[in-house]
C-alpha positions in Angstrom: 94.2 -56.4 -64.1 94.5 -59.2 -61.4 92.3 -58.6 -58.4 93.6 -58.5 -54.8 91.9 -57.4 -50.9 93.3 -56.3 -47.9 91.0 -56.3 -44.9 92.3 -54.4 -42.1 90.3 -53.8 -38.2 90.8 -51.2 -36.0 88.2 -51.4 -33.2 85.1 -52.2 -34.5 85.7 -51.0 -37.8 86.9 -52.8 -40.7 88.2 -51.8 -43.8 88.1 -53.8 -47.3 90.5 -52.5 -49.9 90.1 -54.1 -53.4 91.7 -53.7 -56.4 91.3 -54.1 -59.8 88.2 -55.1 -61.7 85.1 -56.5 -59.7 83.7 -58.5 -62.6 82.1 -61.7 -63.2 85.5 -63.2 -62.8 86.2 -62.1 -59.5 82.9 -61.7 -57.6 83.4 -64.7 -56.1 86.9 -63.6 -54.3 85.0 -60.1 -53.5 82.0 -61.9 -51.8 83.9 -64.8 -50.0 85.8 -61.3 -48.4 82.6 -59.7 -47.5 80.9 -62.4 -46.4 84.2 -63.6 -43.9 84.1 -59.7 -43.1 80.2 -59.8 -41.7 80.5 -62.5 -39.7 83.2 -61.4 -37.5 82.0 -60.5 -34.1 82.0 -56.6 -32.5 81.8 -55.0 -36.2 79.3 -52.1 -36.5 81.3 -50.6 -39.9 82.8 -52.1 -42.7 83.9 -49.8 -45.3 85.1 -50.7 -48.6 87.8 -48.4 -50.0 87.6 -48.7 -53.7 90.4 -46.2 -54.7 91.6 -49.2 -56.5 89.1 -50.4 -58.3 89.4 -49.9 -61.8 86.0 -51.4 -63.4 82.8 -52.5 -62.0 80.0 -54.2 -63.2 76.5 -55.7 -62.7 77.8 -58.8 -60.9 79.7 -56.7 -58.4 76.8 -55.0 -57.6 75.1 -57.6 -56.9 77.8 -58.7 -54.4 77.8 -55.0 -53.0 73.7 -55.2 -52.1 73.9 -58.4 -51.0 76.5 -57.7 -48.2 75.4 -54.1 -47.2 71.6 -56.2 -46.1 73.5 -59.1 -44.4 76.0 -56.5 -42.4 72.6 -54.8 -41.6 70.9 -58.2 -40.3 73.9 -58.5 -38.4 73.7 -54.8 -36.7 76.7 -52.8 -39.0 76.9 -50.3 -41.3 78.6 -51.5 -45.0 79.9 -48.3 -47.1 81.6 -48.1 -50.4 84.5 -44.8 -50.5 87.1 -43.5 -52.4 85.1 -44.4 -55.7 86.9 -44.2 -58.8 84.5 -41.9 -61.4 83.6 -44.9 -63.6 82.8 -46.4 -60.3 81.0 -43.6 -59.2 79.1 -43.5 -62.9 77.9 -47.4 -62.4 76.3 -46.4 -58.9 74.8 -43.8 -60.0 73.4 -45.0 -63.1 71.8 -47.8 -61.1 70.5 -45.2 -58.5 72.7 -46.8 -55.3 75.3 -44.4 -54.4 72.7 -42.8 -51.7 72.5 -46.2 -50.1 76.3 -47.8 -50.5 78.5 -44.9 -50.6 79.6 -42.9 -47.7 80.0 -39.3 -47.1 83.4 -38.8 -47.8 82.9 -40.2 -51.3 80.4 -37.3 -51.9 81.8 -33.9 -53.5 83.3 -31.6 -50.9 82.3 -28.1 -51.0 78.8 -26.0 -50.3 76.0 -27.4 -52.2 75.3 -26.7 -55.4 72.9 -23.1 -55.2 69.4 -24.3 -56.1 66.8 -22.2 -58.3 64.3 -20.1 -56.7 60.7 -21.5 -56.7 58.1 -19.9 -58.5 54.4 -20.2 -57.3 52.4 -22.0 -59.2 50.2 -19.5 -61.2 46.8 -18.9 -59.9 43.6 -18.7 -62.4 40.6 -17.7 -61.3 37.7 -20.1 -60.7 35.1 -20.6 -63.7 32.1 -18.3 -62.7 28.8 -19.9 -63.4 
């Protein structure tokens, strides 16, 4: 699949919408977006909307971590959405979906009911 971005503003918000695969073929394209992205002036959010995105890998990461600490140096907020599940799985797997992705990418709904804690068992100190 070819890759393509749309960048739209409103306010001081931008939004990046790939599509396609962000590979080693197209990181370049992905970070020159990013890059022209961060340095406009008056931004505090740039969110990238990858409902499109059909395949992800290592080098697109890369590209992702790399912008989300350059929008930060220059005072905004980068956020991945609308992640598509093999998307999702890569983020995950590398443990970065708690620092790139934003909450309306998270599962809707109450959280999950957690197990009651048991106290740790108490044994009675050696007499002697």
């Amino acid at each position: 699949m070819e890759f393509d971005c749309t960048v739209e503003r409103s306010g001081d918000v931008v939004v990046v919408t790939p599509a396609g695969d962000i590979d080693l073929q197209t990181t370049s394209s992905m970070r020159q977006v990013l890059q022209d992205t961060i340095t406009t002036v008056g931004l505090s959010r740039i969110d990238v909307d990858l409902r499109n995105v059909t395949y992800l890998d290592s080098s697109g990461i890369g590209v992702f971590v790399a912008a989300y600490k350059a929008a930060a140096e220059k005072g905004a907020v980068l956020r991945l959405r609308e992640l598509q599940p093999i998307v999702r799985m890569v983020l995950e797997v590398t443990q970065l979906v708690d620092l790139l992705v934003t909450g309306s990418a998270q599962p809707s709904g109450p959280a999950p009911p957690q197990a009651p804690r048991r106290p740790a068992p108490q044994h009675p100190a050696p007499e002697g």
